[in-house]
N, C-alpha and C positions, 0 to 999 in steps of 0.2 A: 698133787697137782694133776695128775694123771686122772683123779676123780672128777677133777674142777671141769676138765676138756672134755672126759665122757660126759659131762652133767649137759655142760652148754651143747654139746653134738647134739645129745636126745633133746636139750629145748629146744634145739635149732631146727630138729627136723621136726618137733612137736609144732614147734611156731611156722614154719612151713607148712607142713601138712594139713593147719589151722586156714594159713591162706587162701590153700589150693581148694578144699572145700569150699568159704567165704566165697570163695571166684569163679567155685561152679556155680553156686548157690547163685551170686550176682547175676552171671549168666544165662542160666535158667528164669531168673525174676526178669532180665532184662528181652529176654527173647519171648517169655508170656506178654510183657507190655506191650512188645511190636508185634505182635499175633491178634493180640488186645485191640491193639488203635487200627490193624489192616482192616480185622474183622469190621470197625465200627465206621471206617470210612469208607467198605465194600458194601456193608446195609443201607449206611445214608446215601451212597450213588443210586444202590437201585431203586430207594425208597423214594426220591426223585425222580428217575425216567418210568417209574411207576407212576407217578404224580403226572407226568407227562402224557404217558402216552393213554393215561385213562382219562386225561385234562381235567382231574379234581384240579390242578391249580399249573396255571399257568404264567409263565411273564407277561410282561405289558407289552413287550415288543413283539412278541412272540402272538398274541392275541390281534395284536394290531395287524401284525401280519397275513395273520390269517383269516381275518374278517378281508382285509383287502383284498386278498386271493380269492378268497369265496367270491365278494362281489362283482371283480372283474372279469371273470367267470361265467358269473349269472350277463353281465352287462354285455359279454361279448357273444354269449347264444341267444340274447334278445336281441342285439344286435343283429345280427346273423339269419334270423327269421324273420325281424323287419324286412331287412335286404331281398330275402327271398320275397316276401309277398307283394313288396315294389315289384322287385324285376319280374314276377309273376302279372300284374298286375300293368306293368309296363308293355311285356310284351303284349297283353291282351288286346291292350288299347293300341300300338301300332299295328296290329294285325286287322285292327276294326277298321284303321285310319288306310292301312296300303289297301284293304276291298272297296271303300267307298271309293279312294283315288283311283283306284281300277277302274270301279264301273263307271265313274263319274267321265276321265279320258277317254274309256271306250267309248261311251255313248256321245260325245263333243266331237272324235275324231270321225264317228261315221255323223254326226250332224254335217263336219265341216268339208268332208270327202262330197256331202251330198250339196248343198251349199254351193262346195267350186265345182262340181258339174253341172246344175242348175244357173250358175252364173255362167258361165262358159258356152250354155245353149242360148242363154239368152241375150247375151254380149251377141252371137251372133246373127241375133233377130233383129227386128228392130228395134225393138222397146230396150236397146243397150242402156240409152240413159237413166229411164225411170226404175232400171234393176239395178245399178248402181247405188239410189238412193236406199233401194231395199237390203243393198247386201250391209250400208253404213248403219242403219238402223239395228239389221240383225247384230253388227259387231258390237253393238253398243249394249246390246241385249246378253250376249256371250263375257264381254269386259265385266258388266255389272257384277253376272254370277261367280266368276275368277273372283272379282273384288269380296265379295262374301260368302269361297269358302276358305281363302286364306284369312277374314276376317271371324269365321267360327274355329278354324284352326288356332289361331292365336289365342282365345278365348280359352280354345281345352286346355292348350301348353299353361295359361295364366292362372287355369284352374287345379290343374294338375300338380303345377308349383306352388299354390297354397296350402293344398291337400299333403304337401308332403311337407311344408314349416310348421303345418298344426298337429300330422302327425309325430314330427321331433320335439316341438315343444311339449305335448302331452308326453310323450314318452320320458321326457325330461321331468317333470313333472309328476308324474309316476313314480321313479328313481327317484326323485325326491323324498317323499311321502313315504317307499318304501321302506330309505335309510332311514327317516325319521323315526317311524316307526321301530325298527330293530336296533334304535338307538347310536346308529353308526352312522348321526349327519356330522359329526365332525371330521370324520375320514372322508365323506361323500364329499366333501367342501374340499378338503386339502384336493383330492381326486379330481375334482371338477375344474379346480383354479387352474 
């Protein structure tokens, strides 16, 4: 009996000992497989933000995105030098418009200084009446010209403001043309709407 007990002891630590291997063994195979699949999901991340960042291949959102960026971009530094060459362009022209209205005031004020002193000498002559009709005639002379340069005034403002609808609409138009071309008129349409 005593053989029987040693026999099964030494199976038992043979069959033991059998496990404990098995269960390195397992362990070892089970910790290559997770070294295995880290590795192969740590390649395929960077094999993507490689894909990315050298944009062989990108998402569609991601593309959308960044075409729309590029363009509002470009739309907002032609934006931006339009505005400059208005207001370049603006100022030119009130600068032209406050010298004519200078010289045009100054020369009317010493007309009309000269005028009411001339009236004034003459009022006290005798010919009072017949300088009266002269001085209605001159005012009517003086009305006229007020009347047409605020009437060529209106005209530059009238021109000025077409000059800038034809400049937006070309500009528009342009932008047009351009996405069409770079094949991004269906972002230029969502954009525009």
């Amino acid at each position: 009996m005593q053989e029987e007990q040693s026999q099964s002891i030494v199976n038992n630590e043979d069959t033991a000992n059998q496990k404990r291997e098995r269960a390195k063994v397992d362990t070892v195979k089970s910790i290559k497989k997770q070294n295995k699949a880290k590795t192969r999901i740590a390649n395929s991340i960077q094999i993507m933000t490689d894909k990315n960042h050298n944009l062989e291949w990108v998402s569609r959102k991601r593309q959308i995105f960044t075409a729309w960026k590029f363009c509002v971009k470009q739309q907002v530094a032609f934006l931006l030098c339009v505005k400059d060459v208005l207001q370049k362009s603006m100022w030119a022209h009130g600068f032209q418009q406050i010298q004519e209205a200078s010289r045009g005031t100054k020369d009317n004020r010493k007309r009309y200084m000269l005028m009411k002193k001339y009236i004034f000498l003459m009022q006290q002559s005798k010919y009072g009446l017949s300088m009266t009709r002269w001085k209605y005639a001159t005012w009517g002379i003086v009305d006229d010209k007020i009347n047409s340069t605020t009437q060529a005034y209106e005209e530059t403002v009238e021109a000025f403001n077409t000059k800038i609808k034809r400049v937006k609409a070309q500009n528009m138009k342009n932008g047009a043309n351009y996405f069409h071309k770079k094949h991004l008129k269906k972002i230029f349409n969502a954009w525009a709407d």
